[in-house]
N, C-alpha and C positions, 0 to 999 in steps of 0.2 A: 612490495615496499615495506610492509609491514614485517613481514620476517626478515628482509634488512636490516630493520630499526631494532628488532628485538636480536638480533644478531648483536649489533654495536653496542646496544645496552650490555646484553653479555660479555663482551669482552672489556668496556668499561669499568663494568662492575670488579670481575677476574682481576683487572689490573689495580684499583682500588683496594682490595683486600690486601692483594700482594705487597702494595706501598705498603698500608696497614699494620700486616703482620712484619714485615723488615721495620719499619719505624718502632714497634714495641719491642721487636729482639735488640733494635739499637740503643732502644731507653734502658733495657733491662743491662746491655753491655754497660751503660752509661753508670747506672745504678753500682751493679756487682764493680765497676772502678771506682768510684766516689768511697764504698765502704771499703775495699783493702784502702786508699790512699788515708780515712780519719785511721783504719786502725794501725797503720806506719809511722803515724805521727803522734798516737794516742800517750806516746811515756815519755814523747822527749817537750812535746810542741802543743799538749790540749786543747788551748783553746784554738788553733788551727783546724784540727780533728773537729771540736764543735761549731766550726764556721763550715767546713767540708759538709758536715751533714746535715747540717741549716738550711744548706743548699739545695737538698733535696725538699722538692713538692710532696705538699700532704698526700695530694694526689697518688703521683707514685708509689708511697710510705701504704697506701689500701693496696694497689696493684702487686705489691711483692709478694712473691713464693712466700710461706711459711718458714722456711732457713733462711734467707735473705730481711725476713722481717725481726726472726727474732737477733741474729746479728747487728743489725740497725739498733735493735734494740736496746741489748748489751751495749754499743760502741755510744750511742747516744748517752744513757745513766752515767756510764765510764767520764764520758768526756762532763755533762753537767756537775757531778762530782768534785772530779778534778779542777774548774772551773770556778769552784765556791757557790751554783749556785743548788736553791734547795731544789731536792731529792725526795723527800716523804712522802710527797703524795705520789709518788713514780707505784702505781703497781704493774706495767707492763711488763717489767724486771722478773716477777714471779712467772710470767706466761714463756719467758724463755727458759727460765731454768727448766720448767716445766718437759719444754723441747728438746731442749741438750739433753736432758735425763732420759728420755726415750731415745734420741736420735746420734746423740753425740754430735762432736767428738768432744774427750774428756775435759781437754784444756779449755774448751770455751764452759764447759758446765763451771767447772775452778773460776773462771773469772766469774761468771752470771752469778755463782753460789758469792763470790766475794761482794758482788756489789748488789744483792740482794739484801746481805748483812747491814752495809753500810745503808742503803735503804731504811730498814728498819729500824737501827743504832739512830739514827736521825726522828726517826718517830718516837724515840727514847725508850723502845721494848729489846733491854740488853740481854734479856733472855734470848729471844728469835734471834739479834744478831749471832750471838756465841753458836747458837744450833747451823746457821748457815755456815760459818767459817768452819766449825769445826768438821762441817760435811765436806767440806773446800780442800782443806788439810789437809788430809791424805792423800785426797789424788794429785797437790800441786806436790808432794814430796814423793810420791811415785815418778811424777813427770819430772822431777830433777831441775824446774825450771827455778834458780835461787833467786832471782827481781819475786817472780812471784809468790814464793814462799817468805820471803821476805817482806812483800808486802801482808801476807794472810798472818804473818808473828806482828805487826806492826798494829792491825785491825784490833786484834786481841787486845795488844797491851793499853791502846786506845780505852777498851772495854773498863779493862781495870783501871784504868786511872779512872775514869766518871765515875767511878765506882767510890770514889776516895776509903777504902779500908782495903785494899788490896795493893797494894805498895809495891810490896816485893815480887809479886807475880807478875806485874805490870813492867817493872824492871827487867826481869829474866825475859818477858818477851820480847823485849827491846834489846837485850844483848844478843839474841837468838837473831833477829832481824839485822841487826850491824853486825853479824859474823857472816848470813848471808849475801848482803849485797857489798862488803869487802873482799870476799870472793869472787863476787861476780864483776867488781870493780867498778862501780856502781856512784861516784863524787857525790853528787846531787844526795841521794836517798841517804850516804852515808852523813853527811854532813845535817838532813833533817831528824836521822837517829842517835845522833849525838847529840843534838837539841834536845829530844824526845826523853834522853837519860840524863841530861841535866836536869830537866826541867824536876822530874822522879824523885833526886837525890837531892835538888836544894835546900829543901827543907831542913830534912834529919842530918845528911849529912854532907853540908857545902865544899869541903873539903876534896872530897870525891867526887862531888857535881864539877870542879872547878875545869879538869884538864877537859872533858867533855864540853864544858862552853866553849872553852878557849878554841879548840879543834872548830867547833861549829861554826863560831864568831870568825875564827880568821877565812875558813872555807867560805862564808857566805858574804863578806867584805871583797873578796877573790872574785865571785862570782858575780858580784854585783845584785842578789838575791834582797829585797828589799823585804820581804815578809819575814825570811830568817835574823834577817840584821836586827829586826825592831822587837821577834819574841828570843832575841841572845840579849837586847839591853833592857829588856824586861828581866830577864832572868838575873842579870847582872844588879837590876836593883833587889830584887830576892837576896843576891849575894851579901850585898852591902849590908843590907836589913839585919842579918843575920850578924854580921859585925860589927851593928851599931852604928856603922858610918852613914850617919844622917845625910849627910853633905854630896858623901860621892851618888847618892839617888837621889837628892838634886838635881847634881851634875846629870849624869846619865837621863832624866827626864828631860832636862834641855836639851839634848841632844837629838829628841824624838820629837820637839817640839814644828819643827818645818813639817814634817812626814803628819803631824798631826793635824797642822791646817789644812794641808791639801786635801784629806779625808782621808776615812778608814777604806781601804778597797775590796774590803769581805770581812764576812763575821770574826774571823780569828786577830785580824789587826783590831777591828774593836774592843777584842776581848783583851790582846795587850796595851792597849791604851789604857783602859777600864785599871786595871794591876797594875801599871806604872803611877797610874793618878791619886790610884791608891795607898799605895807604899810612897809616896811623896808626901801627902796628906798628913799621912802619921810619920813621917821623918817630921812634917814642920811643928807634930804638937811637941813629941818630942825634942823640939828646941824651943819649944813656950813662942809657936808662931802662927796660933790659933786663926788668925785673919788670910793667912799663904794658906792651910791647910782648908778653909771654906772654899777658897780660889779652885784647889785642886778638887773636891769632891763635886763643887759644878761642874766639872769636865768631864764629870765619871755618865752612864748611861743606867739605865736599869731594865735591862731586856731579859733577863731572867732572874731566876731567887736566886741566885750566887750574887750578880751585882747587887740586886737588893739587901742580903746581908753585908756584902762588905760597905753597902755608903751607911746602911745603921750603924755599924761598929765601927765606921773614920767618925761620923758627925757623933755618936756616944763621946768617942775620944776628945772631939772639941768642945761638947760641951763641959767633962771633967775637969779641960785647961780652965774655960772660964767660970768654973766651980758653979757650975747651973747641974746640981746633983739630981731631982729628982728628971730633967731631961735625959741626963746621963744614962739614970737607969732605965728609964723606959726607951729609951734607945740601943743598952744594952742586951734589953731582954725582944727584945723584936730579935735583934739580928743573934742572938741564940736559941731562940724559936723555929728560927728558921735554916741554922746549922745542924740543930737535931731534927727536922723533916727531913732534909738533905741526906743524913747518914743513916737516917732509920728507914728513907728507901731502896739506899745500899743496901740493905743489912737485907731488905726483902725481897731483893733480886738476886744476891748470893750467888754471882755469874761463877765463883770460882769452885762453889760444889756443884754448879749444873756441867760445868768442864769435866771437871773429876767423874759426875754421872756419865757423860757423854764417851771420857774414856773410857767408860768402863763397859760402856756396850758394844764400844769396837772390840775392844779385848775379846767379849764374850762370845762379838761375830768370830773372828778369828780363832777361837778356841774350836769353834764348829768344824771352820773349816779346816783345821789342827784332826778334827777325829777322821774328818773327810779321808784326809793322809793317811792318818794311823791304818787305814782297811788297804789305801795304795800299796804299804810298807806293805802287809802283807802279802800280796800278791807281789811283790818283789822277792821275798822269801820262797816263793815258788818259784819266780826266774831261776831265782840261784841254784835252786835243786837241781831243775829240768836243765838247766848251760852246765851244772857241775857232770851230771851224767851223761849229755850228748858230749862233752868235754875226754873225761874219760873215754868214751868208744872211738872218738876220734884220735885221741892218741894211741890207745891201744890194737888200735883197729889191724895191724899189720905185724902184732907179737901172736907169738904163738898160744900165749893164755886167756886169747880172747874170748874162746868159750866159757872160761872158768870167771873171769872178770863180768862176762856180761851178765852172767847167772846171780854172781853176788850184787850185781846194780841191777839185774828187775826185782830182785827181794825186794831192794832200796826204793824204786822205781814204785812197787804195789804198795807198798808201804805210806808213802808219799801221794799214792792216787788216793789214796783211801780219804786220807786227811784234804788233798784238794776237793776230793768228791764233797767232803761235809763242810770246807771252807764254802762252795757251790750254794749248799742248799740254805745257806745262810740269806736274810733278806738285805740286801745292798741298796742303800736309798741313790749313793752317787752314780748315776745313768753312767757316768764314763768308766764306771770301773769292772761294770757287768760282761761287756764284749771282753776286756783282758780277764778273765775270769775265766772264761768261757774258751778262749783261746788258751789260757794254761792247760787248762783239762783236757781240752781235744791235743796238745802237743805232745805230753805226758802219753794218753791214748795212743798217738801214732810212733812212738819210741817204743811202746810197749809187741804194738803191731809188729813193727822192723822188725822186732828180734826176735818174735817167731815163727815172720815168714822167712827173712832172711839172715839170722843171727849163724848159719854152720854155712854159709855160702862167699865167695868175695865179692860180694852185690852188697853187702851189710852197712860196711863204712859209708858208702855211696847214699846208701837210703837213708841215714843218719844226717847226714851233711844237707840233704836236701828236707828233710823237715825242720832242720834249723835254719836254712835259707826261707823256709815258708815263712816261717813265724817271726823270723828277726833276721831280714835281710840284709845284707853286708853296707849296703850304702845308707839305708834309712835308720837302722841301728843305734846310730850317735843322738840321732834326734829324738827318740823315745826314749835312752836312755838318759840324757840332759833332762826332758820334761819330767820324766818319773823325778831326778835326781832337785830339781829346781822344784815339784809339788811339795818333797818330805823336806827338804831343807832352803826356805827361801832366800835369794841373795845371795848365797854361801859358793856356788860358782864365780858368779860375777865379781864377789869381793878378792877371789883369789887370781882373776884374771886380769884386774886391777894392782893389785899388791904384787904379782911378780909377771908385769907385763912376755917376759921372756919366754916361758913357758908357751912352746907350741901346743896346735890344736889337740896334736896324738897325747900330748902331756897331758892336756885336762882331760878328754875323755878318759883317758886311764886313772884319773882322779875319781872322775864322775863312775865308771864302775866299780871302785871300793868303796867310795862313799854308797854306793845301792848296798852294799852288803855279801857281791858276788867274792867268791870266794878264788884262790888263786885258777884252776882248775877251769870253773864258768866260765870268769877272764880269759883266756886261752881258746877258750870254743870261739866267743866273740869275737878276739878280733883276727883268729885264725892264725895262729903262730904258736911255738912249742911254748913251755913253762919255764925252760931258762931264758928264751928271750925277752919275757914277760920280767920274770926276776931282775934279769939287767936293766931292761928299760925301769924299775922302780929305783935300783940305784940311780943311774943315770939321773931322773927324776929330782928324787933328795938329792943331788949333789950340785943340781942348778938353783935347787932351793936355797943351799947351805943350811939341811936342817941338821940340826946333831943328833936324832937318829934317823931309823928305819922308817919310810911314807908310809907305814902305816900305822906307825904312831899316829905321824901328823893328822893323817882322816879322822884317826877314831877324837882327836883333840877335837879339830877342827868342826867334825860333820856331827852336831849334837843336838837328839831332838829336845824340844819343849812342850810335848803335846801334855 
């Protein structure tokens, strides 16, 4: 009875885990769909995306993989973000980056890196944010993806405007950002960077902020966008201000006035209220209506020293209407107290030469790995040799002077060893260039071998042909020769595969070995055909081009180093 019982327990038990472990493969099914479905909805629909992941149990949120956690992660900041609400104290943001930077994949580190900035940016250290975007940067403009390259030039220009002494920079990243996401065809994001570049240009020059409202304003009236609508009639009283039309920022503040009882729906509508209440204020002193302009400065807030300077400098101006002069000044000098704190911690954060810094270390990474090539180049240089002389025996392999031919290419041949012998014994830090190094030398060697076991025999050719099959086999060939040809010159295939779509595959490889430096002869050995069909196929070539001369102009234009 008893080993019965202990029987049933056991298969009890057995059956208990088994629910168990299917019930948490099922949560974790559950989970891995809850986060693709916020991040499908994350750029059109946020707060749906941050209701998706709400949804999930704290509980679950501990049980997650470490990729599945830091995912959640990213998608959660993404979506609070987006959302309006705060961000700063978020440090789990950095425990992802953290992750993606070991683990990948690149595009999610691009996002983590973007909203880690924004993180920061919000804590007010424009420093850290500028360091994380601009780590973002590159890989989002490697990835080609223009929403988010557009978003990471958007972040920037964000930088500089807080910044208020960088104007111009803050402008160009915003034109950088609406050339991308007009491309990518993008209404929404378009319409908030044409906000973004009025807002830039109001000031100094209204003129040119104008057709960018107008675009914004009609876009966001279309769309029914109630945040856009209220910072385009904000902007609009900016406009007016600028041209003295007291009246029409009036107007234009009445217009905001329903939107303004219902309440502000996040910090940014308040802060357009704040600027519209403002610029009415001092529209009503400047119509000697010092009583309407108190009215307006009660409506104003003061949640940071910007609002606090601007209600100093509206109520200074009221009190000048009612000639209450010593209030005046000392309301004057508060609120330019506290415009020069304001610009002289610009002035200490100087995001636009910690940029300038930042380019200038990629640059110098890049230079490195510029010399990296430079040593590849070299060992392409001995390609050439070594295809120019299996080249030659191969064509001459079946004239009668190939005795006399082969003697003056091992001169060539010893010559050339000697020089790759001492390229050899050189110290090469790039692990990947050590085996082709190594593999020049010994190919060299075994051409040398051929031709004087079999250099007076008709076995010659044959052995020739077969150490160039060893070392650069017919079908893999293309593919080492693009990598070598894409390490010394980057982009430089790509761009020409783009630019003349037409060109078939045989046309760019034949591209790609003049651009390596092979000479006509090498060419030849490679893709195993005579020198005049070589020669035609380069016409041929330029003439699909329509270049006005000979392709090999065009490479030596084209294929130019920088190292």
């Amino acid at each position: 009875m008893t080993v019965f019982s202990l029987h049933h327990i056991t298969i009890l038990l057995s059956i208990g885990l088994l629910i168990s472990s299917m019930s948490c493969s099922d949560r974790s099914g559950q989970v891995s769909s809850a986060l693709a479905a916020a991040d499908s909805l994350m750029m059109t629909q946020p707060q749906a995306a941050f209701d998706t992941l709400s949804g999930i149990d704290s509980t679950e949120v501990r049980k997650m993989s470490r990729r599945d956690r830091a995912f959640y992660t990213l998608l959660r900041t993404e979506a609070e973000y987006k959302c309006w609400l705060p961000v700063a104290e978020d440090t789990a943001i950095s425990e992802a980056v953290r992750y993606y930077r070991r683990r990948g994949p690149e595009d999610r580190l691009a996002r983590a890196l973007t909203m880690q900035g924004a993180v920061i940016s919000e804590r007010g250290n424009a420093k850290g944010a500028m360091k994380a975007y601009k780590e973002a940067e590159p890989i989002v403009e490697n990835g080609g993806d223009l929403e988010q390259l557009g978003l990471i030039n958007t972040r920037i220009g964000e930088l500089y405007k807080g910044s208020f002494i960088n104007d111009s920079a803050a402008i160009a990243r915003y034109r950088k950002a609406l050339d991308c996401f007009e491309k990518a065809g993008l209404p929404e994001r378009i319409m908030y960077t044409h906000s973004s570049i009025a807002r830039m240009l109001i000031l100094d020059s209204a003129d040119k902020a104008i057709s960018h409202l107008e675009k914004a304003m009609s876009m966001a009236e279309q769309s029914g966008n109630r945040s856009l609508t209220l910072s385009c009639l904000e902007l609009y009283s900016h406009f007016y201000y600028s041209r003295q039309d007291y009246r029409g920022i009036i107007s234009t503040t009445r217009r905001v006035l329903p939107a303004y009882m219902t309440g502000a729906q996040n910090s940014a509508e308040e802060r357009m209220f704040n600027n519209l209440f403002y610029n009415t204020a001092l529209a009503y002193c400047r119509m000697n209506l010092p009583d309407s302009a108190r009215t307006s400065v009660g409506k104003m807030s003061t949640n940071s020293s910007i609002d606090s300077m601007m209600v100093y400098y509206a109520c200074a101006e009221i009190a000048r209407q009612e000639e209450r002069w010593k209030d005046a000044d000392r309301l004057s000098n508060k609120s330019r107290d506290i415009n020069e704190r304001i610009v002289a911690a610009a002035y200490d954060e100087n995001i636009y030469s910690l940029e300038k810094e930042l380019d200038y270390r990629r640059i110098a990474s890049e230079r490195d790995k510029a010399e990296e090539r430079q040593k590849i180049s070299i060992l392409v240089s001995l390609l050439a040799v070594s295809f120019l002389g299996a080249a030659v025996l191969i064509l001459y392999s079946r004239n009668k002077k190939l005795k006399a031919e082969g003697a003056l290419l091992l001169a060539s041949i010893r010559s050339y060893e000697h020089d790759a012998a001492a390229k050899a014994s050189l110290t090469v830090k790039n692990e990947q260039t050590e085996p082709i190094m190594r593999d020049m030398v010994a190919m060299i060697g075994e051409l040398n071998d051929s031709y004087f076991r079999y250099g007076s025999t008709g076995a010659f050719p044959e052995k020739i042909k077969a150490v160039i099959e060893k070392f650069f086999p017919k079908k893999d060939t293309p593919g080492r020769i693009y990598a070598i040809c894409d390490n010394l010159y980057p982009g430089v295939l790509a761009g020409i595969r783009s630019t003349y779509p037409h060109l078939t595959e045989n046309d760019i490889f034949l591209i790609a070995l003049m651009a390596c430096g092979l000479p006509t002869g090498a060419v030849c050995a490679i893709k195993r055909v005579s020198e005049n069909a070589v020669n035609v196929h380069k016409s041929r070539v330029a003439s699909k081009m329509k270049l006005d001369g000979p392709l090999s102009d065009f490479v030596s234009r084209t294929f130019v180093r920088h190292d």
